[in-house]
N, C-alpha and C positions, 0 to 999 in steps of 0.2 A: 368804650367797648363797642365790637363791631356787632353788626346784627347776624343772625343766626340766620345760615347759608344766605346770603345778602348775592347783590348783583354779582361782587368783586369778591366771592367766598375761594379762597385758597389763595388769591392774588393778592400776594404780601408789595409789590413794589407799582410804580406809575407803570414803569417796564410793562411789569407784566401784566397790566391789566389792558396796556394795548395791543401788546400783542395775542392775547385771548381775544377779545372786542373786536381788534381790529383785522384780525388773521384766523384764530385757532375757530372761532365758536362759529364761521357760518360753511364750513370744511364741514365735504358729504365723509361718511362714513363707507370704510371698506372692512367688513369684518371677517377676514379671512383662516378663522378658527372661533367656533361654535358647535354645540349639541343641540342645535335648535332642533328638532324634528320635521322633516320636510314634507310629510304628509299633515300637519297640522298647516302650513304655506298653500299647500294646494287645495286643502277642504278650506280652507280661510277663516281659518276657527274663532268662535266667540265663546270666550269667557265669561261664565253666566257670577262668579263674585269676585272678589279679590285675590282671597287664599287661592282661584284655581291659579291666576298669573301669577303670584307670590310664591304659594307654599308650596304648590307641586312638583316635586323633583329638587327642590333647592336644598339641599346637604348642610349650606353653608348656613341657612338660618335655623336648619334639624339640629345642627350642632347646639348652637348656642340656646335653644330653647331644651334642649339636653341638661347643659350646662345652669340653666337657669331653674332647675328642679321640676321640669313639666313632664307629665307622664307621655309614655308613648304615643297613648290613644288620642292627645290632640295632636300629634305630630305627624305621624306618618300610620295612623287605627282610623276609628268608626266615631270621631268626634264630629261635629257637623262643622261646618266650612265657618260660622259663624265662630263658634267654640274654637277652632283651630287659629282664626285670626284676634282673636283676643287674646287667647298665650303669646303669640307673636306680639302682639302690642306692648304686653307687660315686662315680656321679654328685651323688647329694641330699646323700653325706657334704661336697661339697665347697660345698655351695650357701649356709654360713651367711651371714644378713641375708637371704636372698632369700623371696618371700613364698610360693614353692614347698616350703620348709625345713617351714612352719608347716602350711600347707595340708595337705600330706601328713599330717605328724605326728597333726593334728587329726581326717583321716581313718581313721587308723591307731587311737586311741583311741575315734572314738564307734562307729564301725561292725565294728571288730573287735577291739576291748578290749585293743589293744596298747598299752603304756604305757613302753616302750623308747625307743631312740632305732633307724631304718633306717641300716645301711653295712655295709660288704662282709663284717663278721662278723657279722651277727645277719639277713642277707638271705634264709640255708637256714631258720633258724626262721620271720624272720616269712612266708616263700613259702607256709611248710606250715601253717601257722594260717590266713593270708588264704584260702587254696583250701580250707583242710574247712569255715571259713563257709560260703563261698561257696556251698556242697554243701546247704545248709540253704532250706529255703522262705519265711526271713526274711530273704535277702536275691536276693530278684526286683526288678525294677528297680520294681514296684510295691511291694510292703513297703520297699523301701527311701527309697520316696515319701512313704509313711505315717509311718514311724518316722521321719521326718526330721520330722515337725508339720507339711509341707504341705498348703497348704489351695486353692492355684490355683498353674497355670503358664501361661506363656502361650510356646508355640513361636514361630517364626521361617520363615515361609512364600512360597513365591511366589506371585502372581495366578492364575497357572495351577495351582496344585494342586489336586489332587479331595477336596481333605481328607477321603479315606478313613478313613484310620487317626482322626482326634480323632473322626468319626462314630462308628467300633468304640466308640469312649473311651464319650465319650457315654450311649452305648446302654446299656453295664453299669453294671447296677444295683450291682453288687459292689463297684466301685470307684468312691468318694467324693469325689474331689479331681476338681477341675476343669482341665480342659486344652483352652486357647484358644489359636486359631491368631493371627497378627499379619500382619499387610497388609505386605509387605519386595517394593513394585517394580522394587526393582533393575536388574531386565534389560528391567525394560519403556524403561527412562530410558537405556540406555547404548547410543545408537543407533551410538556409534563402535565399536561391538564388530566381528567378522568375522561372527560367527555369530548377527546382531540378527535379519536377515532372517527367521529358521528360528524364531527365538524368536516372531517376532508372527504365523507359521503356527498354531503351538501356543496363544498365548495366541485367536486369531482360535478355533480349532477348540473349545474349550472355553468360551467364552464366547457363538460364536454370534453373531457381528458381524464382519462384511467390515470388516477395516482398511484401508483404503485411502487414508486424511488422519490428520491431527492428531485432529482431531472425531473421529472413526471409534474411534481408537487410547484415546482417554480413556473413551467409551462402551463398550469394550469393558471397562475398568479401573471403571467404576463398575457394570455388569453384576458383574466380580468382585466388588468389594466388596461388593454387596446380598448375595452367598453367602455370602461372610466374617460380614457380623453377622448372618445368619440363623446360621451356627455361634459365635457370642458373642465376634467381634472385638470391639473396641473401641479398639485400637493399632494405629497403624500406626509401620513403620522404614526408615529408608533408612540406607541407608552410601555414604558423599561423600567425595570426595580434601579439596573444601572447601563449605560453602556458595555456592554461584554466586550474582549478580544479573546477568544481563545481559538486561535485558528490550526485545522485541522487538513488530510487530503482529502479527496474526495469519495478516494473509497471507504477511510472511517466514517465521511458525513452518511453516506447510506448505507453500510454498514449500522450506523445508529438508529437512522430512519426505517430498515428492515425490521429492526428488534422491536420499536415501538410499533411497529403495523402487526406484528406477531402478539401482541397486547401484553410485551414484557415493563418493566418499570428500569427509567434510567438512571445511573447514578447522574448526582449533580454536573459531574463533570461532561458525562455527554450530553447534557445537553445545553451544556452551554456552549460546546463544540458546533452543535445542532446548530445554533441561534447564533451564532457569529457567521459560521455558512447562510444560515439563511440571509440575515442585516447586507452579506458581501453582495452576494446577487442581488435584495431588493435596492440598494448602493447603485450598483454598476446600471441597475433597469430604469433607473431615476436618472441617474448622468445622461443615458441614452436620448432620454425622452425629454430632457430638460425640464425634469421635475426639482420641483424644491423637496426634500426630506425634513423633518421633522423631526426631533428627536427631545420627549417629554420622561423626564428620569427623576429618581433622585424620591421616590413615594414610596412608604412602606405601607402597603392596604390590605384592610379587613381585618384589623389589631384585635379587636372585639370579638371573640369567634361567638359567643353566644349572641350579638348581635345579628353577626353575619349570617347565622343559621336560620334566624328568623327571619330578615331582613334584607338577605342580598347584599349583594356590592355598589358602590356607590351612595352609603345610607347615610356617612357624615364618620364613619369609623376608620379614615386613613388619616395621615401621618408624616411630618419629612424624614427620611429616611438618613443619615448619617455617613452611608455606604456607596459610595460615588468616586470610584475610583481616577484617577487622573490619569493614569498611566494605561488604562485599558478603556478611555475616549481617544485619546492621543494615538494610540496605536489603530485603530477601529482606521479613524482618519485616515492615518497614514497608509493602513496596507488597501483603501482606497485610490487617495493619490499617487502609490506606485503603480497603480493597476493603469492609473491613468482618467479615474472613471469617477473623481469626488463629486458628488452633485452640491447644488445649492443646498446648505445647512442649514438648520434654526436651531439653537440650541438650550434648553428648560429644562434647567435643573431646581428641584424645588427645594433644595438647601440654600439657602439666600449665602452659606459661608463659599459657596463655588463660585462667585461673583467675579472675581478675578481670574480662577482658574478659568474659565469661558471664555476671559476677554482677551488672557495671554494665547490660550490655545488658538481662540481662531484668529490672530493674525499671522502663526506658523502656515496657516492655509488659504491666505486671500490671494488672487492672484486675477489676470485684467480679463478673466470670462464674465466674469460679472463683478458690479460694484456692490461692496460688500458682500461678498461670496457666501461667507459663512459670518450671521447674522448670531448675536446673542438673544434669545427671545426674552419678550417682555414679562414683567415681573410675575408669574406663575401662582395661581390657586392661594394657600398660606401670605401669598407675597405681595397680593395684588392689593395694599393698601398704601396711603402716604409716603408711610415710610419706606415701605419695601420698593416701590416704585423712582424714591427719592437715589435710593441706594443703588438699586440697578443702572438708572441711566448715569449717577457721578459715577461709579466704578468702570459704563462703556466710555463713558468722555475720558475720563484719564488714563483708559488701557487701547481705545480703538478711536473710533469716530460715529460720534455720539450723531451728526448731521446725517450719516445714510442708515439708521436704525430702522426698522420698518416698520415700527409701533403698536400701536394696542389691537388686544379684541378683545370679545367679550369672553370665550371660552365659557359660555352661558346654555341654558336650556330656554332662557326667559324671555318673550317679546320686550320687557321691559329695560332692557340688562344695556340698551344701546348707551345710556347715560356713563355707562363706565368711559367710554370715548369720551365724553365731557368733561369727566373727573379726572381720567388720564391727562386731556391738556390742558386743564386748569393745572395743573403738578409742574409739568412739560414747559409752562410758560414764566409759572411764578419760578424754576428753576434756573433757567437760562436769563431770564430777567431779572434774576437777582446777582447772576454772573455780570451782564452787563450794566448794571446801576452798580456793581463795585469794580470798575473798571476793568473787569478781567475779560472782556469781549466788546467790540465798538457796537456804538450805539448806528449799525449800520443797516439802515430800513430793508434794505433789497436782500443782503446777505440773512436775516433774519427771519423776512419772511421766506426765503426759499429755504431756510430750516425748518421753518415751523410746519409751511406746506409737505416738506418732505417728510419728515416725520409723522406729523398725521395722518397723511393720506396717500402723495404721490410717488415715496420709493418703495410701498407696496406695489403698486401699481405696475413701477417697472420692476420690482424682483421679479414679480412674479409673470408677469407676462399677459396683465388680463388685459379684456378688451373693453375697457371704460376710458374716457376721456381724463387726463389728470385735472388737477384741481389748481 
């Protein structure tokens, strides 16, 4: 029996345990999708106990201590930090297979040299070991950026921010790692909201352009964006129930946009007319610029409404959604690419059964502007475990080309969440290394590590266009 997360944990063959070892594990990390908050990088924040790096903001362990009969008040109420980290204890004992079990455990060994297992008898030790870390100048949300081997982040932004804080970033010279913001429209595109109105005041005041049409509203959005890559955008992201195509002229698009500034209510249909006009031009503004686009679908959220009413969005009450049309992503594409104006794709869909649909669509749209043009993104929220991770990259090897994949991130709020990279090519290695110890790939050193490098690290590097050295 092996030992419990041991040197070689995940690394089922010789393969792959050299090619982690000898390749994957000493690869800087490029995390090019995250919710870190970037004024926590600039104040350099210290964590005065575990639960604050742990629990705060993490959905994904709300859930399961949800699930696990804990009441609110340690979870996301007025429970003390200590109380909050022992439901989590009691909790993660019960989580085996879940990819929380690992996560944690993984954080627990690099960043605090615990090598234990967490549950309700060993919770008092590790509380008191994780907090006199903590107490140390080696674990600032910035050394803890370093010591992880990052080398670029890229936050999760709206139009409207002043990107103060990646400014601070910037500026010091002391700190090394790069932190770019990313173009996330979101509320400029969701004109069905209650509170849209209020939103294109703000986006209007900051930008410096009277909204008042469609034209107006987009000019004021590529105003943003000229600030964004003067701060080293180069991504943009949306998050979509599903990709829309319902295309419209342009007089119904403001037409539509009139009726909502008159504070009328749209039917469904306009405004999904809305929101495909909008996608076309943020599309074509991305081509221009040589942005990559983003495209995160496939969630049904806030399922819980007495949750959501107390709690907000983001609290652990979303969902994969079912509703992910294939025929209105295909079309989206395509009246891009006749436009002439498809930008770099990434494509995250959080139904794991679109796996294929992804991998056939984007090879209708590669073409020699870039290698791998339109990229399947990597295994999504729900997905980001063993399995889901196993599945994603065999279904891009058998429908595309698994070698120019641009691979993981943490899509995290957590200084500690870098080990997902670790655990991703622990996956990555015993994957392909089990292809090659069953002869279905040569045992060929050089062709193998420039997969592995590529995959981990360096064809983000070049999708994307940053300015870090490859690995």
């Amino acid at each position: 029996m092996k030992q419990f997360m041991d040197r070689d944990f995940l690394l089922t063959t010789e393969c792959a345990k050299k090619l982690y070892h000898g390749i994957a594990k000493r690869l800087p990390v490029l995390d090019y999708h995250c919710h870190i908050n970037p004024r926590e990088i600039a104040e350099n924040r210290k964590f005065e106990t575990i639960t604050q790096v742990w629990l705060g903001g993490d959905h994904y362990k709300w859930r399961q201590m949800r699930a696990n009969g804990v009441e609110e008040r340690y979870i996301t109420g007025d429970a003390s930090d200590y109380e909050k980290f022992i439901k989590w204890a009691e909790t993660l004992e019960q989580a085996v297979g879940n990819p929380l079990y690992h996560w944690s455990h993984l954080e627990l060994q690099r960043y605090f040299g615990y090598r234990g297992a967490l549950n309700r008898e060993t919770a008092d030790e590790v509380w008191q070991l994780c907090n006199e870390k903590l107490r140390q100048d080696t674990m600032s949300a910035r050394s803890l950026i370093e010591t992880s081997n990052v080398t670029l982040i890229c936050t999760t932004d709206d139009p409207a921010d002043s990107l103060k804080w990646h400014k601070e970033i910037a500026s010091d010279e002391s700190f090394s790692v790069q932190v770019l913001p990313t173009f996330r429209p979101d509320r400029a595109m969701q004109i069905e909201k209650p509170d849209y109105l209020d939103y294109l005041e703000n986006l209007a005041q900051v930008s410096g352009a009277r909204i008042q049409s469609f034209d107006t509203l987009i000019e004021a959005l590529r105003r943003r964006m000229d600030f964004f890559a003067e701060m080293g955008c180069r991504i943009s992201d949306h998050g979509l129930y599903f990709v829309m195509c319902r295309p419209s002229g342009i007089e119904e698009t403001e037409a539509v946009f009139r009726k909502r500034l008159l504070g009328e209510l749209l039917t469904k249909e306009e405004t999904l007319m809305f929101q495909t006009a909008f996608m076309l031009e943020m599309g074509k503004e991305y081509y221009d610029r040589n942005w990559a686009m983003q495209l995160h679908y496939g969630c049904r959220r806030d399922n819980n409404g007495k949750a959501f009413r107390m709690l907000g969005a983001d609290s652990g009450f979303d969902c994969i959604s079912d509703f992910t049309p294939a025929e209105e992503l295909a079309e989206f594409l395509n009246a891009l690419s006749e436009l002439g104006k498809l930008p770099k794709s990434i494509l995250y869909s959080l139904n794991p059964n679109d796996n294929a649909v992804i991998g056939t669509l984007a090879g209708c749209f590669q073409d020699a502007s870039a290698i791998g043009k339109i990229q399947q993104g990597s295994a999504w929220w729900f997905n980001d475990h063993k399995e889901g991770m196993k599945a994603q990259m065999t279904s891009l090897a058998n429908l595309g080309l698994l070698g120019n994949f641009i691979g993981m991130l943490t899509d995290s709020r957590s200084f500690l969440s870098y080990t997902r990279h670790e655990y991703f090519r622990r996956i990555l290695c015993s994957l392909i290394g089990g292809w090659v110890e069953n002869g279905e790939y040569p045992a060929d050193e050089a062709a193998l590590t420039r997969i592995i490098k590529g995959i981990s690290y360096n064809n983000a590097v070049r999708y994307f266009g940053f300015s870090v050295d490859p690995a």
